[in-house]
Every structure is written in C-alpha cells, then in structure tokens.
N, C-alpha and C positions, 0 to 999 in steps of 0.2 A: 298729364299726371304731375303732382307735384312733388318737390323733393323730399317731403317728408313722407307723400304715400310709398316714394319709389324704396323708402328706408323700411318701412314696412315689412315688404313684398322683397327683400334683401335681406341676408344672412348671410354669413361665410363659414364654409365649411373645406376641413382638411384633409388633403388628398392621403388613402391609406394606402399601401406596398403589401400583396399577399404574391407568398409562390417566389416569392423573391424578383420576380417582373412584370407582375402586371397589377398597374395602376386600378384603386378603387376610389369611388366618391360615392356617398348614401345620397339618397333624395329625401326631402322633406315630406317625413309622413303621411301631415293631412294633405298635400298635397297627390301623393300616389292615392292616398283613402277618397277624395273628392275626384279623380279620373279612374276607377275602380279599376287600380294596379292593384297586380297579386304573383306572387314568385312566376318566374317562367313568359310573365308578358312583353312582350315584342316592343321597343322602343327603335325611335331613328335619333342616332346621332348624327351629324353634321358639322362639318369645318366650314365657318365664314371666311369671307375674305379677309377681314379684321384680323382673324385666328382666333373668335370666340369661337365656341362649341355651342351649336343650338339642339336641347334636346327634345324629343314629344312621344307622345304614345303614337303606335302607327293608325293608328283611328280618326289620329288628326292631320295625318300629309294628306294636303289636298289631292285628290285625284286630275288627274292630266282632263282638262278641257276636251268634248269629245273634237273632234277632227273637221266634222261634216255638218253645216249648218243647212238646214229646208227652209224654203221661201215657198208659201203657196201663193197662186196668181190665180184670179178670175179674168174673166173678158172686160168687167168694168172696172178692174182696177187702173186707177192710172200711173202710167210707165213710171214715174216720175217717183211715187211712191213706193214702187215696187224697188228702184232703182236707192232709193235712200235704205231702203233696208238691206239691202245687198253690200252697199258701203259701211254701213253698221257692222254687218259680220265680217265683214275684210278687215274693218281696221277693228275689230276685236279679237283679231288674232284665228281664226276658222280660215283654212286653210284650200276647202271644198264647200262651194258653195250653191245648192242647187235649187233651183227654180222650178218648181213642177204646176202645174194646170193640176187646179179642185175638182175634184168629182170624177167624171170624165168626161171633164171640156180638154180645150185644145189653146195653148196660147197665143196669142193675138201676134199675127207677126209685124207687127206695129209696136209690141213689147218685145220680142225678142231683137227686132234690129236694133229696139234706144238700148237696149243692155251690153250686144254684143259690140255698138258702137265704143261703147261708154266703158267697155273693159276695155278694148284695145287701144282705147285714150288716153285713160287716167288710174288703170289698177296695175301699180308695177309687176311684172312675175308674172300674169296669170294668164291662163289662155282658156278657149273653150274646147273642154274634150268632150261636150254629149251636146250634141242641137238636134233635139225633134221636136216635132209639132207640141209634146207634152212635157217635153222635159230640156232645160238648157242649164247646164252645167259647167262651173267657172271652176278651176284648181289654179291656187299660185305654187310655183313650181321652184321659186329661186328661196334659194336658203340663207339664212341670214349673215354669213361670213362673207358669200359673195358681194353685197352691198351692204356694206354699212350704214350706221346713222352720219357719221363723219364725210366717207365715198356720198350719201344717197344729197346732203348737204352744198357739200361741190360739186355738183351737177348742176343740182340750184342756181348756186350763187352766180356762176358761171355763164348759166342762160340768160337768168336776169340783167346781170351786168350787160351782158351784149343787148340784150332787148332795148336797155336805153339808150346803148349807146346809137344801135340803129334808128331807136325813136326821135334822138336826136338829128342824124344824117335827112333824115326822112324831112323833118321840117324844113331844113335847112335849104334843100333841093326843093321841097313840095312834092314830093313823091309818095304819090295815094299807092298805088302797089307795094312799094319796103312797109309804110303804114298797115297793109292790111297786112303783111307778111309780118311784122311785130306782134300783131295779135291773136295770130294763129300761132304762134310760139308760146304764148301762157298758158295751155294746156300743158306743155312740158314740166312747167316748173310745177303746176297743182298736182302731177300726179306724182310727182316725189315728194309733192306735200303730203299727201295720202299715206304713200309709205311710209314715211317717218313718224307717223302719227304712228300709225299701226304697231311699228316697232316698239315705240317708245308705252303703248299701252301695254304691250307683250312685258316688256322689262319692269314696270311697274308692279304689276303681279305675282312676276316671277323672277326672283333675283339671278338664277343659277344661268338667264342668261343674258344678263346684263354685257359682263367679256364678249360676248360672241358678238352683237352688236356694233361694240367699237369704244362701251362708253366703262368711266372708272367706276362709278358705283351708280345707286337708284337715285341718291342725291339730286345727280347731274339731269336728271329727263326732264323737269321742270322749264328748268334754263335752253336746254336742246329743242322743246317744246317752242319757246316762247323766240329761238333764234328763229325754228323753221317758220312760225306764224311772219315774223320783218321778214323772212325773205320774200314770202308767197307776198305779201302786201309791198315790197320793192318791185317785183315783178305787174302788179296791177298797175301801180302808177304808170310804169314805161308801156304799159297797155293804155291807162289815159291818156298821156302826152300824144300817142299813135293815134288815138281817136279824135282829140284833138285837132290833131293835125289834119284829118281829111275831111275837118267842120271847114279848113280855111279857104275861103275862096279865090284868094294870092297871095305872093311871095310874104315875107315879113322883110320887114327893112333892117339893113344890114348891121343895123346901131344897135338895135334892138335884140338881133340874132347873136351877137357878137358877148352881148350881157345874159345872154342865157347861156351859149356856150361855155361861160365863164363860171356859173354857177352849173350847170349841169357838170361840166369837169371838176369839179370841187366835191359835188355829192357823190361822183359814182367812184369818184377815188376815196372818199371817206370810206363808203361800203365795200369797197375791196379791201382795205383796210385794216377793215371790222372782220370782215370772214378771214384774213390771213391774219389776224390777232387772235380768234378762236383754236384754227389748225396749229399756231405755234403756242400756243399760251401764253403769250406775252402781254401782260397785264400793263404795260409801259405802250403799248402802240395804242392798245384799247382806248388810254388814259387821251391820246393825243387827238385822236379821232373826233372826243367830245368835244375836246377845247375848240375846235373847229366849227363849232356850231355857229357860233358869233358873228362869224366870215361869213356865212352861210345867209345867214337874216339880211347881213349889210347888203350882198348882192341881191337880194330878192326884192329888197326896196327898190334898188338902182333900174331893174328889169321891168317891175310894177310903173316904175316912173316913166319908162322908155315905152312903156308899151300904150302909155295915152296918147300917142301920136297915131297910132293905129284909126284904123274907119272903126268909128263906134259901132258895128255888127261882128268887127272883130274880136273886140277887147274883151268879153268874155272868154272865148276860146282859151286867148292867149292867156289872161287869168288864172285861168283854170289848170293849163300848161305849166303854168311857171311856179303856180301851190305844187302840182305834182312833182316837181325837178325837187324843190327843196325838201317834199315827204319824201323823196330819196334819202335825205340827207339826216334826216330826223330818226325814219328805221335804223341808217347805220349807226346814228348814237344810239338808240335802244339796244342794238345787237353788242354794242361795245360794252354796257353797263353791265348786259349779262354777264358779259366776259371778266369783267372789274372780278363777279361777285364768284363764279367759275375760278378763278387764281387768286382769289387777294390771298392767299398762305403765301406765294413766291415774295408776297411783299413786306408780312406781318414776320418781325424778329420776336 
C-alpha cells in the first residue's frame, strides 16, 4: 500500500472523557455502516505488543484451527505420500493427527511401520496413542515453552557441529564405522528442523504466540526460518564429508590431511560463531564471521592443490570432501548476515 492510500484510509480522531472515567473514541461511520455495526454489537479490542489497540467486529476473529487433522489411506496408497501429508499437517500446526483406512479396508502394515518409524524419528513431541489395523494415530504432546524456537536451534547447531567435527576424525583415521555413525546422526538435526518449521508457521498466523515461542516479534520467523534451513544444510555436508569418506579406499596423506584440517577448523569455528552471534545478538561477532570467508577460499585452493597428489580414483571423493568443509563455512556466513539484518538497530545511532 502506498503512502498516499495509507493517508486515505487514516484520519484522527479525539479521545472523549464521559462519567468522568471512562475513555470514549467513535468509529468511522461508513465504516461500522459497511461491516453492518449497530448499537449493542460485540467488538474485540486488543493490546499489541507495540501498544497499538487492534479493534474488529467479532465476526471477524478467526476461529482457533480445529485440533484434529484425518488422513485417509487405501492399500495402494503409497507410504511415502501418505507420509508427506501427515508432515503437512504437523508442521501446520494440528496437533492430532489421524490416519484411518477408507471404506472398510484395513492399513497395510507396510504403511503403518514407515509412519510409525518416521514419527519416532523426525516428528518432535509426538507419540502414537491409537495403532490398529484401521486407524493409527499420532498426538504431539509437548508445548511450546518447553522447547523453544531458540532451545529447538541449539540442539541443532550443537549436533551438527559435532557431526563434522566427527566427520572429520573419521577421515583422518579411515574410520568407516564413526562414518556411518555420522550419518545416522542427521536425522537428529532434520527432525528439529521439522519443529522449527512448524513453530515458526504457528507464529506467522498467529501473533499472540509469538512470546511463547522464544521469538521478539513475527518480523523475526523469516530470519529464524532461513538460520534453521544453514543449519539443516551444515548438517548435510558433515553427512557428505562421512560419505565421502567411506568412498576412500586409503588412508589420505598426511599433507594433504593437515590442509583440511586446517580449513575444516576454520569453518566449524565460523559456524559456532554464527550460532553464538544469534543467541547473544551481537552484531559485531556476526560482522567478523564474514570477513573470514576470504581465509576460507585461500585454504580450499591450498587443499584442492594438495589433493592432486592423490591416485586419480581418489580425487573426486576428496574433491567433493573439501567443497563440503568449505559449504560449512559459506552456511555460517549466511547464518551471520541474518543476524547483521536481526540486530543492525544495536548498531544504527
């Protein structure tokens, strides 16, 4: 809208005193005349966080989202799509989620194992309270104070961090076991991805529970959006580097190891960085984080160079390894600019 419509649609009017306490203000006639207000009709007033007053007729507060979402299943449905709709209504905020057999079939327990896997992997909160043959039934049980978007964040950044730093250990030794133990670890961090999503669409829609959350205003879910997308995608690399590593048929030479060390310790301190520049808001650490990118490139040449020594069946692998150390380092500048764009007020006089 532009500023000359929003002057329009703006008028001031002046607060009147009757009874000698209690505050009056009129509404704009054609306004009550076009939502067919008439003495005695029911409005909701409302205190923003700002400390505006939002007023409306009650015909227009949305009604509370029902609770309880149905998923129907056939026998040819496949899991896979039943299973994306079920993640639809989780992270749209439905609370109970139930899965019933059409008609009267019965569901395939070929579907009922990939669901009930796939909750107790990646759906934070929720358990199943009803599993029979026709009907399986998911509730998420934890409330939104218990985990925050902040708490659900640091769990994240926390796993991932170690994910590479293991991924790295793992190469270093040649160690296909911590390898495979690294990638079994990324389910961790997507299913707080999940969460965080969920939240953040709940708060978008609904301001009043923005505070409960963790976050300052609806402003900010954009930004908390776009941190938790770098961390789930921090997490994936220290997943390639792991997979990587169990393509290699021997050790890497010590020269070579030594230059990725050197850039892998550089990236995952940037991204620690970045997430303790968020939790503190320090728009000054964020700022220091980027400048680091530059270091970041120089070493990844030096690595690239090192690693043509390698048996040409290797050099991919490694390649591929040593792009993913430095998209470590790329997410944490991303994660850092949110944060620029989250505090630049600490820094604008």
């Amino acid at each position: 809208m532009t500023k000359e419509a929003e002057k329009i649609n703006e008028e001031q009017r002046k607060l009147q005193v009757t009874g000698g306490s209690t505050f009056i203000l009129s509404l704009p006639k054609g306004w009550a005349i076009r939502n067919e207000l008439k003495r005695g009709s029911s409005m909701v007033v409302r205190e923003e966080d700002d400390g505006s007053l939002s007023i409306a007729p009650s015909k227009f507060v949305k009604k509370e989202k029902q609770d309880e979402a149905f998923i129907k299943a056939s026998l040819n449905d496949n899991p896979d799509a039943v299973m994306r709709t079920a993640i639809s209504a989780y992270l749209d905020g439905y609370n109970i989620l139930h899965i019933r057999a059409q008609g009267q079939k019965v569901l395939s327990s070929k579907l009922r194992n990939h669901l009930k896997t796939f909750a107790r992997h990646y759906l934070v909160g929720t358990e199943i309270v009803i599993d029979t043959p026709t009907d399986l039934t998911l509730q998420v049980l934890l409330n939104y104070p218990e985990l925050t978007v902040q708490n659900a964040l640091s769990r994240m950044s926390i796993i991932a961090s170690s994910m590479h730093k293991e991924a790295i250990v793992a190469l270093k030794k040649l160690d296909y076991p911590s390898a495979k133990a690294v990638i079994e670890t990324d389910r961790e961090v997507n299913r707080f991805g999940l969460y965080i999503v969920r939240l953040l669409k709940l708060a978008v829609s609904n301001q009043r529970i923005v505070k409960e959350i963790g976050l300052n205003s609806q402003k900010d879910c954009l930004g908390y959006r776009l941190i938790g997308k770098a961390v789930e995608r921090t997490a994936d690399h220290a997943t390639k580097i792991a997979e990587n590593t169990l393509l290699l048929k021997e050790p890497v030479n010590e020269e070579l190891l030594e230059k990725i060390g050197q850039l892998s310790g550089l990236a995952n301190s940037m991204f620690e960085n970045s997430m303790d520049a968020l939790f503190r808001h320090d728009f000054n650490l964020a700022e220091s984080v980027i400048e680091k990118l530059s270091q970041v490139h120089k070493l990844e040449k030096e690595a690239v160079l090192f690693s043509q020594n390698a048996k040409i069946e290797e050099i991919v692998n490694l390649r591929l390894l040593i792009e993913s150390v430095r998209r470590t380092a790329e997410y944490a500048s991303d994660i850092s600019e949110v944060v620029l764009n989250l505090n630049v007020d600490s820094v604008l006089s």
